[in-house]
Phi, psi and omega in degrees: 000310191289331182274348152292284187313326188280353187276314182289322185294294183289347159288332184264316156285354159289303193297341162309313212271319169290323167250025195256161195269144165347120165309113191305155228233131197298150163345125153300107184261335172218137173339113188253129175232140163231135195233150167098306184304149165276115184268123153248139228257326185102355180199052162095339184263194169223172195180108182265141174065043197280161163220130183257129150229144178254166166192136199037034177094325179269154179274090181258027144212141167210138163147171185290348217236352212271190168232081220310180181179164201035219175294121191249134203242129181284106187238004189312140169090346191256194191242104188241151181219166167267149181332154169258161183252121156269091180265155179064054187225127150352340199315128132079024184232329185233135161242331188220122192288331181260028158220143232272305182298001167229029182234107193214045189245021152212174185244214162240142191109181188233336168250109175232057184273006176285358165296094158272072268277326201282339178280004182258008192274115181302100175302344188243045188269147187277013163262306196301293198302324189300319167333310207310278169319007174242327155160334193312116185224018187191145188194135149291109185276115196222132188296178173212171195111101157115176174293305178221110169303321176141237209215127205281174141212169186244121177250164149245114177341005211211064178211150161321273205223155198307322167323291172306309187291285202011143167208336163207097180279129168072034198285350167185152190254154180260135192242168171231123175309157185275137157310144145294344189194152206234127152279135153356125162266140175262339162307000206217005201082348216277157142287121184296195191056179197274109180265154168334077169333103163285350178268029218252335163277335175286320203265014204252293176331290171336305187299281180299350178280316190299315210281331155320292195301309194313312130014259184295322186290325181280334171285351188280141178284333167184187218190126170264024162288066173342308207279324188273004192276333202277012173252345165313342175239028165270312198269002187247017180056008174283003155212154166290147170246119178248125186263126146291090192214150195214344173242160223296331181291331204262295182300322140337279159331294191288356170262327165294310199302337204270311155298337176263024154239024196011097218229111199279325204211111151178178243202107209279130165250129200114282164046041195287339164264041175287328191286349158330304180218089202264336198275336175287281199313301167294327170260060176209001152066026194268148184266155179230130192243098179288144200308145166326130171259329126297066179228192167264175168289156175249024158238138174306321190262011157277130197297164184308317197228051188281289191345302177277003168227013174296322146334261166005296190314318183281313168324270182333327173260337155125356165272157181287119189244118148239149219268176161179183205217358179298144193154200175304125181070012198294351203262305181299357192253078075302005170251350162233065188286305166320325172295325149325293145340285195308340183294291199288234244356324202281006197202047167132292220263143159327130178315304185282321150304347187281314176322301199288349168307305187248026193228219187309308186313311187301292189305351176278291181312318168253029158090055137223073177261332181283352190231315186247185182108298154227185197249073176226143195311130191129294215235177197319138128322057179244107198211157148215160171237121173246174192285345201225189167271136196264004169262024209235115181300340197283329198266320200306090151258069217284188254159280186216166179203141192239147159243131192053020169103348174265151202271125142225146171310188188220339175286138173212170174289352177279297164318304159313318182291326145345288177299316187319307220232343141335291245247353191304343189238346175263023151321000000 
C-alpha cells in the first residue's frame, strides 16, 4: 500500500511539473540599472545609449545622462521597450477549445453586462505563459457572446491567481453592434455569401429599450436589475463602452446610439471601414482598438493591402489607433502582436509609431496610462530587453523581461520544445 501512494505521489509531481505554469517570479529587492541600451520610450521617441533604473517596481530613471546604480545590467547594442499590451482577448478564458471544462469565455443570453470576465480568468494558463517570451506582459480579458458580452478586466501576466494579476477591474464593458449581413449557414441549409440582416432595425429597437431602461435605473438611488445596475459607470463614464462594429453603416449607427445617449467614453473595436468615416470618428473624439492586421481584406474592392495600412491610414488623420487580435485562433496568435505592429510599420508608418499601436496608445485607450505603456519615470518596470527589433520575428530575441520590477521567467512549453529539438540534429 505505502509503494502505491508513493508511486501516486511522485506520478502527481512529475504531471505537476509538466503542466503546472512558471512560478511567479518574487518581489523586487535591489536597485536595477540597464545600461548601454537603445530605449523605445513607447510614444514616439528613442533615447540612444540610455540607462534605465527601477526600484521597487517603478522606474526612477531613464536617460542618457543618467548614473547608473545598484545592480547592473549590460546592454549595449540592445534594445529595450515596455510590455506590450494586449487589448480585447480570451487569454486565460479558454485553454483548450474542444474541451467543453476550459472554455469559459461567454455566458447564455444576450444582454450580460453584468458577466465579469476577470473571476472566470485563468492566471495559470500555458497560452498566458506563452505570450511572455515574444514581449506580450499585459492583456485585457475580455468575455464574448451575446449583445453585451460582460465586462472586460486588465491584467499582467505573470500571478498566482486572478487577484494578483489584476492592474485595472472592470475597466468596460462590451456590447457587439447587430451585423448588417448574415452569412449562409450550411448546416442549416441556408445558400453560402452574404445576406442583408432583415432583422437589423428589430435588433437596434431592442438594443435601445435596454439602454433606455438602462438608463433610468442609473439615475435611480438604486435598482433590483443587475445587468442595468452594471450599466452605470458606462453613462456616468468611469467605464468605457467599447462598441464591435466593422461596416461602414454600423459604425455610423453606432457614434449616433453613442451621442444619443451622451455616452463620455468608448471606444469602437474592429472598425474595418473606419477609414470611411474618419471626420465622424474625430469629431466624436472616438478611439479605435483596430481589426487583426493579419487578415484579408473583406470587401472584394478593397484594396490588397487595406489590412496593413489601415492603421497609417487613421493614424495619419489624427485618430488614436491600437492594434488587438481577436478572430481565429486569437488566444495563441496573440504573441504576434508585436509582429502585427511590425506589418505596418513595414507598409508606411514609422517604426516607433508603429510601436505605440501595442504601447502607449493601447495604455490611453484602455485608461492605464498613468502606470504602463512607456518607460518614463514614475510608472511600473514593466519591460524587456531584446538583442534585436523586437516587432521584426526574425530580431524579437528578448533576454530577461520584468513585470513591476520583477525578473519572470522566459520559459514556456513551446521554448522548451525549441531546445529540445535545437539539439536533436547535432546528435
Amino acid at each position: 500500500m505505502k509503494n502505491i501512494l508513493a508511486t501516486i505521489t511522485l506520478l502527481l509531481i512529475f504531471v505537476g511539473t509538466i503542466t503546472g505554469q512558471q512560478t511567479p517570479a518574487k518581489k523586487q529587492t535591489e536597485i536595477i540599472s540597464i545600461e548601454g541600451v537603445t530605449a523605445h520610450i513607447g510614444n514616439g521617441q528613442i533615447i540612444e545609449k540610455c540607462v534605465l533604473t527601477f526600484e521597487n517596481g517603478k522606474i526612477t530613471a531613464i536617460g542618457s545622462d543618467i548614473e547608473p546604480k545598484g545592480t547592473i545590467i549590460d546592454a549595449t547594442g540592445k534594445h529595450i521597450y515596455p510590455g506590450f499590451i494586449a487589448p480585447n482577448t480570451t487569454l486565460g478564458l479558454v485553454e483548450i477549445g474542444a474541451v467543453r471544462a476550459t472554455d469559459d469565455d461567454s455566458e447564455l443570453g444576450n444582454y450580460n453586462p453584468h458577466i465579469r470576465s476577470i473571476i472566470a480568468y485563468n492566471a495559470e494558463s500555458k497560452i498566458v505563459e506563452s505570450m511572455r517570451p515574444n514581449g506580450v506582459l499585459i492583456a485585457q480579458i475580455t468575455p464574448r457572446g451575446g449583445r453585451f458580452s460582460g465586462t472586460s478586466s486588465i491584467v499582467q501576466l505573470d500571478a498566482w491567481n486572478w487577484e494578483d494579476a489584476v492592474l485595472k477591474m472592470d475597466d468596460g464593458v462590451h456590447l457587439n453592434w447587430p451585423n448588417l449581413y448574415s452569412k449562409g449557414r450550411w448546416w442549416m441549409d441556408e445558400s453560402p455569401g452574404y445576406k442583408v440582416n432583415k432583422k437589423y432595425e428589430e435588433q437596434l429597437a431592442k438594443l435601445s429599450n435596454f439602454m433606455d431602461q438602462a438608463q433610468a435605473s442609473s439615475k435611480a438611488s438604486n435598482t433590483e436589475s443587475i445587468p442595468y445596475r452594471a450599466m452605470k459607470g458606462v453613462f456616468n463614464g468611469s467605464q468605457t463602452l467599447f462598441i464591435h462594429a466593422n461596416r461602414e453603416k454600423a459604425i455610423l449607427d453606432a457614434l449616433t446610439f453613442a451621442k444619443k445617449y451622451s455616452l463620455k467614453n468608448i471606444v469602437l473595436v474592429g472598425a474595418d471601414e473606419g477609414y470611411k468615416v474618419i471626420n465622424r470618428l474625430k469629431k466624436q473624439n472616438t478611439a479605435v482598438l483596430l481589426t487583426r492586421t493579419h487578415s484579408t481584406p473583406k470587401n472584394e474592392d478593397d484594396d490588397y493591402d487595406l489590412p496593413y495600412k489601415n492603421a497609417k491610414l487613421l493614424m495619419d488623420a489624427g485618430i488614436l489607433v491600437a492594434l488587438q487580435n481577436s478572430g481565429q485562433m486569437e488566444r495563441a496568435n496573440t504573441r504576434n502582436l508585436p509582429f502585427q505592429a511590425g506589418t505596418v510599420a513595414a507598409h508606411g508608418l514609422d517604426k516607433e509609431k508603429a510601436l505605440q499601436l501595442i504601447t502607449g496608445n493601447t495604455a490611453i485607450i484602455l485608461g492605464i496610462d498613468k502606470s504602463v505603456g512607456t518607460l518614463e519615470v514614475g510608472k511600473d518596470a514593466t519591460l524587456f530587453i531584446s538583442i534585436g527589433d523586437a516587432l521584426d520575428m526574425r530580431t524579437n530575441q528578448i533576454e530577461k523581461a520584468f513585470i513591476q520590477g520583477r525578473e519572470i521567467s522566459l520559459e514556456s512549453h513551446q521554448t522548451e520544445l525549441w531546445k529540445r529539438y535545437s539539439n536533436k540534429y547535432g546528435q
